[in-house]
VEXLODO-686225 format. One record per atom (N, C-alpha, C): atom name; x, y, z; residue number from 1. Coordinates in steps of 0.02 Angstrom, whole numbers, plus 50000, padded with zeros to 5 digits. Example, Ala and Ser with C-alpha at 12.3 -4.5 7.8 and 13.67 -1.06 7.14 Angstrom:
# residues 2
<guse><lovex>N</lovex><east>50660</east><north>49716</north><up>50390</up><kolti>1</kolti></guse>
<guse><lovex>CA</lovex><east>50615</east><north>49775</north><up>50390</up><kolti>1</kolti></guse>
<guse><lovex>C</lovex><east>50660</east><north>49835</north><up>50390</up><kolti>1</kolti></guse>
<guse><lovex>N</lovex><east>50642</east><north>49888</north><up>50354</up><kolti>2</kolti></guse>
<guse><lovex>CA</lovex><east>50684</east><north>49947</north><up>50357</up><kolti>2</kolti></guse>
<guse><lovex>C</lovex><east>50645</east><north>50002</north><up>50394</up><kolti>2</kolti></guse>
# end
This chain:
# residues 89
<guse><lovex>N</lovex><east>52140</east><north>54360</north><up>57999</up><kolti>1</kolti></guse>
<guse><lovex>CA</lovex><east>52132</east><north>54362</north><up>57927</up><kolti>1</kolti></guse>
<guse><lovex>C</lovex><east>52058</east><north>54361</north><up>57911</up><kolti>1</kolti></guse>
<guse><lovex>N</lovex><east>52046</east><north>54414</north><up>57873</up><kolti>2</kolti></guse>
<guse><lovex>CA</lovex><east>51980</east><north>54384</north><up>57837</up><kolti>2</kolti></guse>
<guse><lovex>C</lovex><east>51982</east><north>54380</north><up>57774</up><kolti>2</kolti></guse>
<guse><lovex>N</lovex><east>51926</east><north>54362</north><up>57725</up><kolti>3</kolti></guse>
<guse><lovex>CA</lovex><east>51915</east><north>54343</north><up>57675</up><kolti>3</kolti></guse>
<guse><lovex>C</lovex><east>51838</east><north>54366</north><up>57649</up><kolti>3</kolti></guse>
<guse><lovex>N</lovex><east>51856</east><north>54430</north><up>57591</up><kolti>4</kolti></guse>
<guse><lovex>CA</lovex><east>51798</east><north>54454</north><up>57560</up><kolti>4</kolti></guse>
<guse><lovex>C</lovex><east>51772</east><north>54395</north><up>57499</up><kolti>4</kolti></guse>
<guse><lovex>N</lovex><east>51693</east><north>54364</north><up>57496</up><kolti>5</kolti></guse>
<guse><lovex>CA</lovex><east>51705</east><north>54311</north><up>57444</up><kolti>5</kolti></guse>
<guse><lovex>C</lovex><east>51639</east><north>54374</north><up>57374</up><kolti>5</kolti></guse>
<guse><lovex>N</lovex><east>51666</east><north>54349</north><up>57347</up><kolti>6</kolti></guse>
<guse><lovex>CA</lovex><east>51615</east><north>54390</north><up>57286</up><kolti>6</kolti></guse>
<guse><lovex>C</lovex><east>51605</east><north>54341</north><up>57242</up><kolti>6</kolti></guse>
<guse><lovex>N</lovex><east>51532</east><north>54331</north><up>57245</up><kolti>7</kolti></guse>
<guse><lovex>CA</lovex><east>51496</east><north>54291</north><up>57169</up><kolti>7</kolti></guse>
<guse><lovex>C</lovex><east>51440</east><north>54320</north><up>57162</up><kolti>7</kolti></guse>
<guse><lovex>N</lovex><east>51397</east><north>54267</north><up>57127</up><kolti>8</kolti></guse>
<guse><lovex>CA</lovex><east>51322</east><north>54288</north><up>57093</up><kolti>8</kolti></guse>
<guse><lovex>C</lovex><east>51293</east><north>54214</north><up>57115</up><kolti>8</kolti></guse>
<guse><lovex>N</lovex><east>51209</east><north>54214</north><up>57105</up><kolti>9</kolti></guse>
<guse><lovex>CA</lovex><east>51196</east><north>54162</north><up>57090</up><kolti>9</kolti></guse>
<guse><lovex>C</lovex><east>51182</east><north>54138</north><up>57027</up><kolti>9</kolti></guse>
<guse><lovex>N</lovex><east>51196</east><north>54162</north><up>56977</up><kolti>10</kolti></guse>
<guse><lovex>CA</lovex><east>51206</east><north>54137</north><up>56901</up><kolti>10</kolti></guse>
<guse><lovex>C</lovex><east>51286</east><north>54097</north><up>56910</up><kolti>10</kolti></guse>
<guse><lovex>N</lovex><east>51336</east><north>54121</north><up>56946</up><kolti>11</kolti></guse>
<guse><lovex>CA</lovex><east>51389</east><north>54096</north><up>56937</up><kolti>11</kolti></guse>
<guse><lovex>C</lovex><east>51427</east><north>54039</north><up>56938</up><kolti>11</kolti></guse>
<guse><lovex>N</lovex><east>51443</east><north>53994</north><up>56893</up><kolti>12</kolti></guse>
<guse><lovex>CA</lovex><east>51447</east><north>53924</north><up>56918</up><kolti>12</kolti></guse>
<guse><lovex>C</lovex><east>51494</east><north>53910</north><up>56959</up><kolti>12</kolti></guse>
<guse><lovex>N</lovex><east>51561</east><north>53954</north><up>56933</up><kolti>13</kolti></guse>
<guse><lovex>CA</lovex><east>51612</east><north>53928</north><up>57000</up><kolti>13</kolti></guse>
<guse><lovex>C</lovex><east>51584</east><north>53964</north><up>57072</up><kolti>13</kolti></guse>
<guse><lovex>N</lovex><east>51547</east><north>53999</north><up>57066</up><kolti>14</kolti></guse>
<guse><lovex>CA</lovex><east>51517</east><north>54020</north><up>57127</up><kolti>14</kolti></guse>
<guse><lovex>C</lovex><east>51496</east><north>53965</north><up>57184</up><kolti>14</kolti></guse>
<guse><lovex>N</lovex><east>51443</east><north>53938</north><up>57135</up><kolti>15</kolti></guse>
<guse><lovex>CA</lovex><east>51406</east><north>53886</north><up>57138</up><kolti>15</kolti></guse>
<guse><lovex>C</lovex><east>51451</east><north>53819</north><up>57193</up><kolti>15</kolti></guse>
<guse><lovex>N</lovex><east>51503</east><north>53801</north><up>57147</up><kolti>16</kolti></guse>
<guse><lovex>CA</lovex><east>51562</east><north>53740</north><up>57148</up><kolti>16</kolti></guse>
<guse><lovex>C</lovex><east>51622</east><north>53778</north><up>57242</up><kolti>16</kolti></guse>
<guse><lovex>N</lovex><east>51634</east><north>53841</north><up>57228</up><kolti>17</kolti></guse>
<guse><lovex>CA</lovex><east>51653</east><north>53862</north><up>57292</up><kolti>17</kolti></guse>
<guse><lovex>C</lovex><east>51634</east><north>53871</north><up>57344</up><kolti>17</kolti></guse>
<guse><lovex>N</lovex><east>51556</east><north>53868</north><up>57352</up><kolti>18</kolti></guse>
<guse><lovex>CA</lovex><east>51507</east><north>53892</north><up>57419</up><kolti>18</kolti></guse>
<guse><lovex>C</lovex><east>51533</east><north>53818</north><up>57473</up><kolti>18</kolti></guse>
<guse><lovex>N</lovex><east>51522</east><north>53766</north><up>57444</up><kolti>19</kolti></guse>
<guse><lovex>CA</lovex><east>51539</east><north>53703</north><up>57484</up><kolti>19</kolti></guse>
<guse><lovex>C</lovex><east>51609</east><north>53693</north><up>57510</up><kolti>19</kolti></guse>
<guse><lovex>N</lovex><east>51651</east><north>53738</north><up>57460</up><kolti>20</kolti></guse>
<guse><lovex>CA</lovex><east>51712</east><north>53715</north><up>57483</up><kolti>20</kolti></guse>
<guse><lovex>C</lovex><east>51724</east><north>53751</north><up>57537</up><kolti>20</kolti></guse>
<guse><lovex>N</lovex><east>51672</east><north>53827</north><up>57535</up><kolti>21</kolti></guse>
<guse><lovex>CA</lovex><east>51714</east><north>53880</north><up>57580</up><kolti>21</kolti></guse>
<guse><lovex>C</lovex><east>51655</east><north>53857</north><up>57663</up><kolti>21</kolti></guse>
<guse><lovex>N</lovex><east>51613</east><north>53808</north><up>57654</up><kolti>22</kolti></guse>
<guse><lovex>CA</lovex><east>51573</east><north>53799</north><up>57702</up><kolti>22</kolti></guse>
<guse><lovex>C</lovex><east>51649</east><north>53745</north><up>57750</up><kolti>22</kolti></guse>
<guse><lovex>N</lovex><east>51662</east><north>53696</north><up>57708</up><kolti>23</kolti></guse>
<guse><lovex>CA</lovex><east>51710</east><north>53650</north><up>57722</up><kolti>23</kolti></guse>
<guse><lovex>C</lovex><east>51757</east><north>53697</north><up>57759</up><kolti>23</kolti></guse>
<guse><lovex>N</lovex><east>51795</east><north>53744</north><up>57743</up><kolti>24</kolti></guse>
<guse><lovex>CA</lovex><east>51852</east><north>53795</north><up>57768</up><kolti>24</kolti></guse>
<guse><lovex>C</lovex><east>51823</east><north>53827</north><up>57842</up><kolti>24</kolti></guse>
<guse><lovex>N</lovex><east>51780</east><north>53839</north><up>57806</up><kolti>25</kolti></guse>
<guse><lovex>CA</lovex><east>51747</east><north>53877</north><up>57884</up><kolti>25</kolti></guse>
<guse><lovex>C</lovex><east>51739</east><north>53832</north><up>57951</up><kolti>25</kolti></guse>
<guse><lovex>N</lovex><east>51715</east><north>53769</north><up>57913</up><kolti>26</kolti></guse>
<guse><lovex>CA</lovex><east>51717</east><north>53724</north><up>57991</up><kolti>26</kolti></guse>
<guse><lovex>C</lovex><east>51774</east><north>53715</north><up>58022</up><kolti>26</kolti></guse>
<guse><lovex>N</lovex><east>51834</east><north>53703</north><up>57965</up><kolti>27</kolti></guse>
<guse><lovex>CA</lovex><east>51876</east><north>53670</north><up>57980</up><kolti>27</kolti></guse>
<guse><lovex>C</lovex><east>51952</east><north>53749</north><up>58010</up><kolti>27</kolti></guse>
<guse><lovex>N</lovex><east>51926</east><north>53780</north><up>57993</up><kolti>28</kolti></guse>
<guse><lovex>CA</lovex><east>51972</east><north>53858</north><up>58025</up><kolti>28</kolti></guse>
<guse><lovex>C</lovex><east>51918</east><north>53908</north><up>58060</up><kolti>28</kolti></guse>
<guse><lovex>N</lovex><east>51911</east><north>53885</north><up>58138</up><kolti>29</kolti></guse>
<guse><lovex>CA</lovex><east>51844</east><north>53934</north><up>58142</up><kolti>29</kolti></guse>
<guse><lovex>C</lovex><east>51874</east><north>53992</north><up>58148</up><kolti>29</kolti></guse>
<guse><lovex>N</lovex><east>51927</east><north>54018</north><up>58167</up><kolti>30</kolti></guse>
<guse><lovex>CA</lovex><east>51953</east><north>54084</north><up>58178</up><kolti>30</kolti></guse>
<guse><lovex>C</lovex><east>51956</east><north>54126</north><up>58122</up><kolti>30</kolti></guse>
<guse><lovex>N</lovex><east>51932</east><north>54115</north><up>58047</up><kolti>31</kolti></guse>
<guse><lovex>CA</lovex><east>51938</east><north>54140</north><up>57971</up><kolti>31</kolti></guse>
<guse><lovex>C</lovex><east>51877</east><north>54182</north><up>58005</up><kolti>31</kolti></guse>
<guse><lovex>N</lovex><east>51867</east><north>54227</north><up>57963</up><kolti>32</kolti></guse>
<guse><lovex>CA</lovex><east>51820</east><north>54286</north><up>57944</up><kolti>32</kolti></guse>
<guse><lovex>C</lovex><east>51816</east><north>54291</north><up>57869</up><kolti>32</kolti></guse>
<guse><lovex>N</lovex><east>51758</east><north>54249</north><up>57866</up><kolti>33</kolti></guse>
<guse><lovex>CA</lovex><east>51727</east><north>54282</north><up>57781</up><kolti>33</kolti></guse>
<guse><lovex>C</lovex><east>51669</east><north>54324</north><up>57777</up><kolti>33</kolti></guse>
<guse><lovex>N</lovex><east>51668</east><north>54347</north><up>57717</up><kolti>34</kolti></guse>
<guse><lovex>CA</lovex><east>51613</east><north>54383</north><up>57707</up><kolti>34</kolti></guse>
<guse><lovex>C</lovex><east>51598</east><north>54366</north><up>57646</up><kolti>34</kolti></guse>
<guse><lovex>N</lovex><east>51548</east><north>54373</north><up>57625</up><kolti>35</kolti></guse>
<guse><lovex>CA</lovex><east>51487</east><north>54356</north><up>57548</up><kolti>35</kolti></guse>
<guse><lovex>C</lovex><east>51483</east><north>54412</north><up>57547</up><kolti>35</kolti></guse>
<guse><lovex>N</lovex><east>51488</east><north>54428</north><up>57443</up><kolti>36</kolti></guse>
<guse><lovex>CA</lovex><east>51439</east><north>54498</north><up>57413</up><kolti>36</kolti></guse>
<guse><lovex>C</lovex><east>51434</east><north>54475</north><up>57354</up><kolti>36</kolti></guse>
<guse><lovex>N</lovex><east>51371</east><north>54477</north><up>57368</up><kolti>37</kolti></guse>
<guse><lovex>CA</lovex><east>51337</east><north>54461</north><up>57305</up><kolti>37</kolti></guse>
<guse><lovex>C</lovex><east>51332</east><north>54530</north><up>57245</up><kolti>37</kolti></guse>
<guse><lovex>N</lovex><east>51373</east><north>54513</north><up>57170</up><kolti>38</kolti></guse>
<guse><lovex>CA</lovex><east>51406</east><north>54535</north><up>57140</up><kolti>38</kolti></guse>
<guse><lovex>C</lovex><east>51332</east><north>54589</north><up>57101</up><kolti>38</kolti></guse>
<guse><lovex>N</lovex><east>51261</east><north>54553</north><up>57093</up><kolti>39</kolti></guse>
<guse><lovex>CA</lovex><east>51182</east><north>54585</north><up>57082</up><kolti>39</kolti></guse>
<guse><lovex>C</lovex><east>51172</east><north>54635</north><up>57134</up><kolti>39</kolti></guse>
<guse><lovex>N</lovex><east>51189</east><north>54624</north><up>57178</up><kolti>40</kolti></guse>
<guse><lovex>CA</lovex><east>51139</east><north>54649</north><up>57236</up><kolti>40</kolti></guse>
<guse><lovex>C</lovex><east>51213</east><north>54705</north><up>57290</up><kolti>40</kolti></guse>
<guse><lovex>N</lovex><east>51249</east><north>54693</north><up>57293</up><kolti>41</kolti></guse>
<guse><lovex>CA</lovex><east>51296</east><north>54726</north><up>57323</up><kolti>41</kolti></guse>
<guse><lovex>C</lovex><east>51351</east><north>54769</north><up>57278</up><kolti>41</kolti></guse>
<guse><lovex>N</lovex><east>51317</east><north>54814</north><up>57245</up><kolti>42</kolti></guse>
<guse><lovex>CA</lovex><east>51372</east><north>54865</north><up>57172</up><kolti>42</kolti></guse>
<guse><lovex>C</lovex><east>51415</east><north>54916</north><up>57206</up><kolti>42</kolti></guse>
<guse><lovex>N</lovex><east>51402</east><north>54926</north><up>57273</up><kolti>43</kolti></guse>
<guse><lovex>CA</lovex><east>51425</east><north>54987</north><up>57310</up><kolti>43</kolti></guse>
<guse><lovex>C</lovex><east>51493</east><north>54949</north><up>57330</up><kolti>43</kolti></guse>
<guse><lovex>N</lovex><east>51502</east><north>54905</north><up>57343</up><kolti>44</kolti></guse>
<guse><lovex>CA</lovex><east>51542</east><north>54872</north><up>57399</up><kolti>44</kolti></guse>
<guse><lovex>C</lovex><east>51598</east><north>54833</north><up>57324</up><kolti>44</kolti></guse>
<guse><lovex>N</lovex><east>51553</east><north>54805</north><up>57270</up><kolti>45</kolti></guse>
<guse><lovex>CA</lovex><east>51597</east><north>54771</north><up>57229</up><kolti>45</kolti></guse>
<guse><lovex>C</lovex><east>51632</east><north>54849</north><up>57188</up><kolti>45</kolti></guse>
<guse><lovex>N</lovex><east>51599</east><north>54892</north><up>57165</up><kolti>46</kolti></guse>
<guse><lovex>CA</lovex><east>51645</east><north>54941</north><up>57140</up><kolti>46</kolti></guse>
<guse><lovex>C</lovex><east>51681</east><north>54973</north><up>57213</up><kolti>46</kolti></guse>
<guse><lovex>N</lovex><east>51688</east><north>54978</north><up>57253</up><kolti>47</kolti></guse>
<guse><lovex>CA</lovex><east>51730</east><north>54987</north><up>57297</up><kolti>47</kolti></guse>
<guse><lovex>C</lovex><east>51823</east><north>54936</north><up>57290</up><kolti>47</kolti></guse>
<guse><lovex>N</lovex><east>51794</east><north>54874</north><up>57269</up><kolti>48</kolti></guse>
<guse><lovex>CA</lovex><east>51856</east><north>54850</north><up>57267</up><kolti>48</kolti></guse>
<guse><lovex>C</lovex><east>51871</east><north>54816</north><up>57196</up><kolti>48</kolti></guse>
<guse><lovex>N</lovex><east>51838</east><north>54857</north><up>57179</up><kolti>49</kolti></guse>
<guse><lovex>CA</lovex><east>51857</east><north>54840</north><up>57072</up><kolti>49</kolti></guse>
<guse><lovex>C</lovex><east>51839</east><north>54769</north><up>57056</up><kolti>49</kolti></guse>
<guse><lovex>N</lovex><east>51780</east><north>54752</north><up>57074</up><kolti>50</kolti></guse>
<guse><lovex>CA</lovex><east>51763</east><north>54682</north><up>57069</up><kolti>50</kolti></guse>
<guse><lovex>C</lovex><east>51713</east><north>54706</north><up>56974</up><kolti>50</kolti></guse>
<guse><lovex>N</lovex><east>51730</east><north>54651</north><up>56936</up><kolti>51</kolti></guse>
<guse><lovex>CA</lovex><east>51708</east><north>54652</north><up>56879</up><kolti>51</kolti></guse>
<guse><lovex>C</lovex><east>51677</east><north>54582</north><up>56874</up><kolti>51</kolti></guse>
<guse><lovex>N</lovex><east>51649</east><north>54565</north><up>56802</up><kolti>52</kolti></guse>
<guse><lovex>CA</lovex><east>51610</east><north>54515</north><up>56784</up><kolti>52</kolti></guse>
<guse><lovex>C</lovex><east>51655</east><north>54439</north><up>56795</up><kolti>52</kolti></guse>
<guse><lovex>N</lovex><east>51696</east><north>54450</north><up>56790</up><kolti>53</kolti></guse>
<guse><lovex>CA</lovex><east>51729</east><north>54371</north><up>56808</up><kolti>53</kolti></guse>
<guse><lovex>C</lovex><east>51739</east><north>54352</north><up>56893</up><kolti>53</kolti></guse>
<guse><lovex>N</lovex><east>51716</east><north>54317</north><up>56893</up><kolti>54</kolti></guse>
<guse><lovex>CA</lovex><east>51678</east><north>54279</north><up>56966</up><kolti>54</kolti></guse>
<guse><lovex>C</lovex><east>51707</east><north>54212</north><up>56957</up><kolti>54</kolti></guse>
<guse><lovex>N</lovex><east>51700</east><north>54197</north><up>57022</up><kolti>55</kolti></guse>
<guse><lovex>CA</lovex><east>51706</east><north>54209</north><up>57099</up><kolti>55</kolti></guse>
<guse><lovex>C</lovex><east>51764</east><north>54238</north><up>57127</up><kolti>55</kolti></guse>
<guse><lovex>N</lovex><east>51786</east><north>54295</north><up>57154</up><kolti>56</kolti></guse>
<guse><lovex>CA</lovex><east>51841</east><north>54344</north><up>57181</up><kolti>56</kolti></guse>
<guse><lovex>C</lovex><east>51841</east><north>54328</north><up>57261</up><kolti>56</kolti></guse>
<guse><lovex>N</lovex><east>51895</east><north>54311</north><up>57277</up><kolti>57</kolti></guse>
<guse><lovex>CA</lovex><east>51905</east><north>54292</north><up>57350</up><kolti>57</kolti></guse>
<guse><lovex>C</lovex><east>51967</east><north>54336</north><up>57367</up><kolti>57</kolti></guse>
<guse><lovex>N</lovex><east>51974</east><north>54394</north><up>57405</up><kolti>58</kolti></guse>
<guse><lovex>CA</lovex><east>51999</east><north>54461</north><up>57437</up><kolti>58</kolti></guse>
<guse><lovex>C</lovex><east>52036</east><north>54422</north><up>57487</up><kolti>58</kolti></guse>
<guse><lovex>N</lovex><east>52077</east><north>54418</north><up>57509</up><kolti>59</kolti></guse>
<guse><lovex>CA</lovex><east>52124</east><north>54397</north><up>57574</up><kolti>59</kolti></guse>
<guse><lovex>C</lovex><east>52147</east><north>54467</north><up>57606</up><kolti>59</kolti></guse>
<guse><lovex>N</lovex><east>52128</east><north>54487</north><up>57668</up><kolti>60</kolti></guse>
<guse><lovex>CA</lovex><east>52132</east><north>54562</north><up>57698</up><kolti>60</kolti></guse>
<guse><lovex>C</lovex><east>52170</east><north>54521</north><up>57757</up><kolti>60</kolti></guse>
<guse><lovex>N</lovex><east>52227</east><north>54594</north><up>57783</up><kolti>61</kolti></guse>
<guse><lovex>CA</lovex><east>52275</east><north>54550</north><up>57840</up><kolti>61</kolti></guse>
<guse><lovex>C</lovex><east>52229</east><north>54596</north><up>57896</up><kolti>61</kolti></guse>
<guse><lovex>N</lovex><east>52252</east><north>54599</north><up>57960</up><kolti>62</kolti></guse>
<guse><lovex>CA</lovex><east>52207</east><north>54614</north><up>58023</up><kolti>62</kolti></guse>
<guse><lovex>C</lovex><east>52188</east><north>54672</north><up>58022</up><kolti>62</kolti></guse>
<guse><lovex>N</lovex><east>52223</east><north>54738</north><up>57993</up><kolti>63</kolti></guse>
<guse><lovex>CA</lovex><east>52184</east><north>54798</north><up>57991</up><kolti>63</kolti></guse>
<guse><lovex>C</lovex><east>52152</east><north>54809</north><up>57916</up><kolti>63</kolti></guse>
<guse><lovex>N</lovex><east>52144</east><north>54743</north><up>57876</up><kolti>64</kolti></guse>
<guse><lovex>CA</lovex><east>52086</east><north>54774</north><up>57824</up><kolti>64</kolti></guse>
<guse><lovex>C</lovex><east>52105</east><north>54802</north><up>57756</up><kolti>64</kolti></guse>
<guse><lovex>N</lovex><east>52189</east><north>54783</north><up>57771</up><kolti>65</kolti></guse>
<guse><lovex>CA</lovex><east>52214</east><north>54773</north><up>57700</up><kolti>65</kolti></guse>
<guse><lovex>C</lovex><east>52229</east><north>54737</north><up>57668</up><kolti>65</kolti></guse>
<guse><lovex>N</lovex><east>52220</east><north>54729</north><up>57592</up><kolti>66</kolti></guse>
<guse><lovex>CA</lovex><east>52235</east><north>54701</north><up>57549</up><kolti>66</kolti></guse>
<guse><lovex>C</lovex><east>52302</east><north>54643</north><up>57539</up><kolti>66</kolti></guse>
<guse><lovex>N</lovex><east>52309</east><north>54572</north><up>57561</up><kolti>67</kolti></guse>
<guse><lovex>CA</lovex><east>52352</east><north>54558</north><up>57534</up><kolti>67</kolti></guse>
<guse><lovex>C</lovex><east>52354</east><north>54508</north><up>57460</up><kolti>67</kolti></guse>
<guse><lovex>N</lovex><east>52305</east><north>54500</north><up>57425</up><kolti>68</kolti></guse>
<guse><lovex>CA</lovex><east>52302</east><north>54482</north><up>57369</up><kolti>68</kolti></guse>
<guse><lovex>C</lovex><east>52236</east><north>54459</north><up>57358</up><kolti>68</kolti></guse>
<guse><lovex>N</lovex><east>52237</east><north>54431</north><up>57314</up><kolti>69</kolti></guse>
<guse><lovex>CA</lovex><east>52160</east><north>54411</north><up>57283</up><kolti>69</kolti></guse>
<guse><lovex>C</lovex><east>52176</east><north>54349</north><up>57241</up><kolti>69</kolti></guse>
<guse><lovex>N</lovex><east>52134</east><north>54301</north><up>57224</up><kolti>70</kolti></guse>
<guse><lovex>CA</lovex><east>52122</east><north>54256</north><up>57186</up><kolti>70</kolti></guse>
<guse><lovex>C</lovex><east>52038</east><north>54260</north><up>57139</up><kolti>70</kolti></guse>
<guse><lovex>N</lovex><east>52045</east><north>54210</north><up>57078</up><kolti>71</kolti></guse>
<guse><lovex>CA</lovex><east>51978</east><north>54226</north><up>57052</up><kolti>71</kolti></guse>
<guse><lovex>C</lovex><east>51996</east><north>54169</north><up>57051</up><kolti>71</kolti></guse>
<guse><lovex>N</lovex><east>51902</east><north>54137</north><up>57018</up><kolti>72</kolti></guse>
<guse><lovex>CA</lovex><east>51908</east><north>54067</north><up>56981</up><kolti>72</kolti></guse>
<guse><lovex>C</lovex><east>51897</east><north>54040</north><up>57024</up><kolti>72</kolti></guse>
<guse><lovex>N</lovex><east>51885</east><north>53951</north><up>57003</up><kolti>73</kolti></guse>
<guse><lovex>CA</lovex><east>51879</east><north>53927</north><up>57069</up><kolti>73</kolti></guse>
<guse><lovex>C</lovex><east>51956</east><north>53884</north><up>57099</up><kolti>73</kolti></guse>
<guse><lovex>N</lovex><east>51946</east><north>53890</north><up>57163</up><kolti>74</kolti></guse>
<guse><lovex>CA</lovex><east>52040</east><north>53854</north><up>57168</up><kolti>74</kolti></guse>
<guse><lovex>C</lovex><east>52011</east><north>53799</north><up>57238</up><kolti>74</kolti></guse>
<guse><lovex>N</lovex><east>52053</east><north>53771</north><up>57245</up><kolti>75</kolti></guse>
<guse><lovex>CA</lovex><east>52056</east><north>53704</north><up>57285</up><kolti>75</kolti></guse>
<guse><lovex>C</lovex><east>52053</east><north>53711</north><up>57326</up><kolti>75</kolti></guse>
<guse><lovex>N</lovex><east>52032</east><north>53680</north><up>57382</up><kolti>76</kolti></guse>
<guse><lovex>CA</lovex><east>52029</east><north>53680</north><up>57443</up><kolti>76</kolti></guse>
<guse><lovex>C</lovex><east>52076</east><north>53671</north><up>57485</up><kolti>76</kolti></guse>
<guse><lovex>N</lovex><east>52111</east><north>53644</north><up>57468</up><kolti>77</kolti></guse>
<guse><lovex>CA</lovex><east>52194</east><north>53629</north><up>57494</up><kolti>77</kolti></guse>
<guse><lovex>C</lovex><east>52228</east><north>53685</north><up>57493</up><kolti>77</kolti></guse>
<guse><lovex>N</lovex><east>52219</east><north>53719</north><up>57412</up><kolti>78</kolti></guse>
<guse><lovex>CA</lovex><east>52255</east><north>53782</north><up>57416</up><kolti>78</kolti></guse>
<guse><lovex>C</lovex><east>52264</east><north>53823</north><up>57450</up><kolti>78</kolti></guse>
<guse><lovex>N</lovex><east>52195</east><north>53828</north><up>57462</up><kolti>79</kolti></guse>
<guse><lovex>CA</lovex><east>52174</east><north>53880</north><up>57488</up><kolti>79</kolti></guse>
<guse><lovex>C</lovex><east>52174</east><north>53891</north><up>57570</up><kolti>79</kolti></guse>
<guse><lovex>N</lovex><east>52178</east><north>53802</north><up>57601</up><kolti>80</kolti></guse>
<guse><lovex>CA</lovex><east>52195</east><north>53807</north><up>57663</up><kolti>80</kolti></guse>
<guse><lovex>C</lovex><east>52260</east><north>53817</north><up>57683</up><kolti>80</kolti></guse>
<guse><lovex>N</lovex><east>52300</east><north>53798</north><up>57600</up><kolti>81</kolti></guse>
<guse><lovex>CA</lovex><east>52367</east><north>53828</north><up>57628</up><kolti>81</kolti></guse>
<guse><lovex>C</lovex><east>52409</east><north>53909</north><up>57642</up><kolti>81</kolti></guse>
<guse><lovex>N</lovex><east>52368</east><north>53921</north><up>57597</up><kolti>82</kolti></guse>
<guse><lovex>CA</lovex><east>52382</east><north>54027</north><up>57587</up><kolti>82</kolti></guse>
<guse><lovex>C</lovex><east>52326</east><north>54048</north><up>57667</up><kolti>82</kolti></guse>
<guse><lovex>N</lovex><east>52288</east><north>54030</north><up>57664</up><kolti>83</kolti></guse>
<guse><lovex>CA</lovex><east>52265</east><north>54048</north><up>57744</up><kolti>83</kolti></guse>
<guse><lovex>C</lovex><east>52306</east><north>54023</north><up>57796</up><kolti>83</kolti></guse>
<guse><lovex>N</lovex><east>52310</east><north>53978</north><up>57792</up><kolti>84</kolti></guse>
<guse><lovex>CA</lovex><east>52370</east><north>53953</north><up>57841</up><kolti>84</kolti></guse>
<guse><lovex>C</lovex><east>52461</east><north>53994</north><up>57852</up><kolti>84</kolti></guse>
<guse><lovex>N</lovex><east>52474</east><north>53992</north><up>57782</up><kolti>85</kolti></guse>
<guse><lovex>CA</lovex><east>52528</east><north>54053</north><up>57761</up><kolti>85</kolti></guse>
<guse><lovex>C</lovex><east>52523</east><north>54108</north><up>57784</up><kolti>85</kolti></guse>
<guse><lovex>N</lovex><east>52469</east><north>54126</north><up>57804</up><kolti>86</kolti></guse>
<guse><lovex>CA</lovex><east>52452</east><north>54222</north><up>57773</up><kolti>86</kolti></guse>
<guse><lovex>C</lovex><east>52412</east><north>54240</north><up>57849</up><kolti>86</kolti></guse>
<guse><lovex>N</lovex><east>52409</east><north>54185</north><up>57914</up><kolti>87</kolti></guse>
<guse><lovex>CA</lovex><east>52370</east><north>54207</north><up>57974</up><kolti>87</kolti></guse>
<guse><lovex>C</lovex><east>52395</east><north>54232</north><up>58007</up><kolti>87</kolti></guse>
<guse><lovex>N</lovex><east>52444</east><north>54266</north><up>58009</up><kolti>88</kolti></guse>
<guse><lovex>CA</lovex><east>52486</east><north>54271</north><up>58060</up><kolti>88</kolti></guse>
<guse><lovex>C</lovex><east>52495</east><north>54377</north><up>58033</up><kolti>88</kolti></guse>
<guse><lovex>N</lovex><east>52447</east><north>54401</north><up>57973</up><kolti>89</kolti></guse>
<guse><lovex>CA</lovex><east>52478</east><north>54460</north><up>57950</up><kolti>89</kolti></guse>
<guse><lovex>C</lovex><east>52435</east><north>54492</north><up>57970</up><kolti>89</kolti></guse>
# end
């Protein structure tokens, strides 16, 4: 599984998610994320219809497709649970 993350640094839930997703990463080393910064990366965010509401977290199954997306900021729990749900696709 990986995980496309999209913010800004103006963004506050951006801001509030970076720690949580540092926390995730220690704690699932086998995750694959990636950062795009929403200023600086326009090729890659209009590629996957990323707009002004931030922070967008992409959940891709092993060949790189799409299985949903979340915005906003969401919990850490949650979120270890839909990765946990969703590793096996």
């Amino acid at each position: 599984m990986k995980i496309l993350k999209f913010g800004a640094v103006w963004c506050s839930g951006c801001l509030v998610m970076k720690p949580r997703f540092i926390e995730i990463e220690k704690q699932i080393p086998w995750l694959e994320t990636v950062y795009y910064d929403y200023d600086q990366d326009k090729e890659i965010c209009n590629k996957w219809q990323i707009n002004k509401i931030l922070p967008v977290f992409i959940f891709l199954d092993r060949d790189n497709n799409e299985l949903f997306r979340l915005s906003g900021e969401q919990s850490k729990k949650k979120l270890i649970s839909l990765i946990e749900k969703n590793k096996d696709k």
